[in-house]
N, C-alpha and C positions, 0 to 999 in steps of 0.2 A: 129232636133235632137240635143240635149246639148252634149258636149265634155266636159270631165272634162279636169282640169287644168294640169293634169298629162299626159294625150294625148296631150294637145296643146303642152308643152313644148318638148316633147319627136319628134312630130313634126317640132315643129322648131328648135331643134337640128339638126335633119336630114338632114332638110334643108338648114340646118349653114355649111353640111358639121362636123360635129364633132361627128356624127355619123355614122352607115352605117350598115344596114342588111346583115347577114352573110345568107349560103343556108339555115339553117334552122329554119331562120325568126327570128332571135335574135337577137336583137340589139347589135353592138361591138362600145367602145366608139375608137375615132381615136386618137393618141396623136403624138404630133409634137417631132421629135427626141429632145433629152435635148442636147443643148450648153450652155455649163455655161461659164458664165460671167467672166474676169478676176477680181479678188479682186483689189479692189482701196481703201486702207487705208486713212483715214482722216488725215491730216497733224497735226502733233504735235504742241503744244500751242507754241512752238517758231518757228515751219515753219511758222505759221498760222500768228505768230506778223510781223515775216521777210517779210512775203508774202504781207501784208498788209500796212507796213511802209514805207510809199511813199516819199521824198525827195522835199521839202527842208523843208517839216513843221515837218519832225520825224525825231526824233533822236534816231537810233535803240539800240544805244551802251546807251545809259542814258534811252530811256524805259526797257530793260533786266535788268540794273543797278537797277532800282525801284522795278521790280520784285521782284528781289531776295533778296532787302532787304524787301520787304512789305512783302512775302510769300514764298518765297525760291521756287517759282516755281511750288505749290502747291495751289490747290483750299480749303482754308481752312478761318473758321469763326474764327472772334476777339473775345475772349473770355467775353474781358471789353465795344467793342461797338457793332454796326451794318454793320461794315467792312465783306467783303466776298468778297475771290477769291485772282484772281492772283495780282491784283491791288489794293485790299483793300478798296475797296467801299463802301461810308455808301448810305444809305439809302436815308438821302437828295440830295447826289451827282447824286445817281442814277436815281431820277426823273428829272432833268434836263437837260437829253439827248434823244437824238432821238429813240434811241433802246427802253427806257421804254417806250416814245411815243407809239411804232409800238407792243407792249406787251411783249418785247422780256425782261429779269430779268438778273440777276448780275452772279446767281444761274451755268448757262452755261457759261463753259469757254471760249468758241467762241465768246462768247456775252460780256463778261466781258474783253476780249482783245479789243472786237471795241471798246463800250463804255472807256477804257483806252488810245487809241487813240483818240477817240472823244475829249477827257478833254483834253489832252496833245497839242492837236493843238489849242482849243480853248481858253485855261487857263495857257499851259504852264505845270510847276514843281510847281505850287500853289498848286494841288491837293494834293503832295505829300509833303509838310515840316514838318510837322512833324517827316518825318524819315531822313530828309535832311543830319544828323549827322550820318548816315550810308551810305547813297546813293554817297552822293556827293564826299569826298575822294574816297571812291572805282572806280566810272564815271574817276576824273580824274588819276588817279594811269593808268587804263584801257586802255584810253583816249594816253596817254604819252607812254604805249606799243604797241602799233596799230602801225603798217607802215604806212608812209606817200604814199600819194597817188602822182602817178607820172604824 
């Protein structure tokens, strides 16, 4: 004899346990009390740089400094080139790192921080000279108000 597909499953529901016959032969579905999860917020694109900016090859106070002068902290497109993001990435820059490698794009902010580290450890502030006449007084201005570490 054939079982249609609606009896198998209904079956092994039952059999899962996720269902259960009440007295008068009707199936009740079972549902597991709800615990909700506590909310865990994504860390903000400067937790995410601090979090990530490892010592002795980052320099956390001159990567913020580049920020802020490349994008103000903002994921925004260069109007004149193919820069995008918090780091101002072109396009050529972008295929030269491991994240493009792995499919991951500039597009994401998360993405375009590592990639920003990635160049900074491996190239240094090369990446960034062009805005050097912004960045670099502000770094040391920054730099000279920092407390010395004991």
């Amino acid at each position: 004899m054939k079982t249609s597909r609606w009896r198998r499953a209904v079956a092994a529901a039952a059999s899962s346990s996720l269902l259960s016959l009440n007295v008068a032969g009707v199936f009740l579905m079972q549902t597991a009390p709800f615990q909700a999860e506590p909310f865990v917020a994504p860390p903000t694109p400067q937790e995410y740089l601090a979090q990530n900016c490892h010592e002795p090859t980052c320099n956390l106070l001159l990567l913020e400094t580049i920020i802020f002068c490349e994008s103000s902290w903002r994921m925004v497109k260069n109007s004149s080139s193919s820069a995008y993001g918090f780091f101002q990435i072109i396009d050529g820059t972008e295929r030269t790192t491991p994240q493009y490698a792995l499919g991951r794009r500039k597009f994401d902010p998360y993405t375009n921080i590592d990639m920003g580290l990635y160049l900074f450890e491996k190239r240094g502030s090369s990446p960034w000279n062009e805005s050097k006449a912004c960045w670099q007084p502000r770094y040391w201005q920054a730099k000279s108000r920092a407390p010395l570490a004991e």
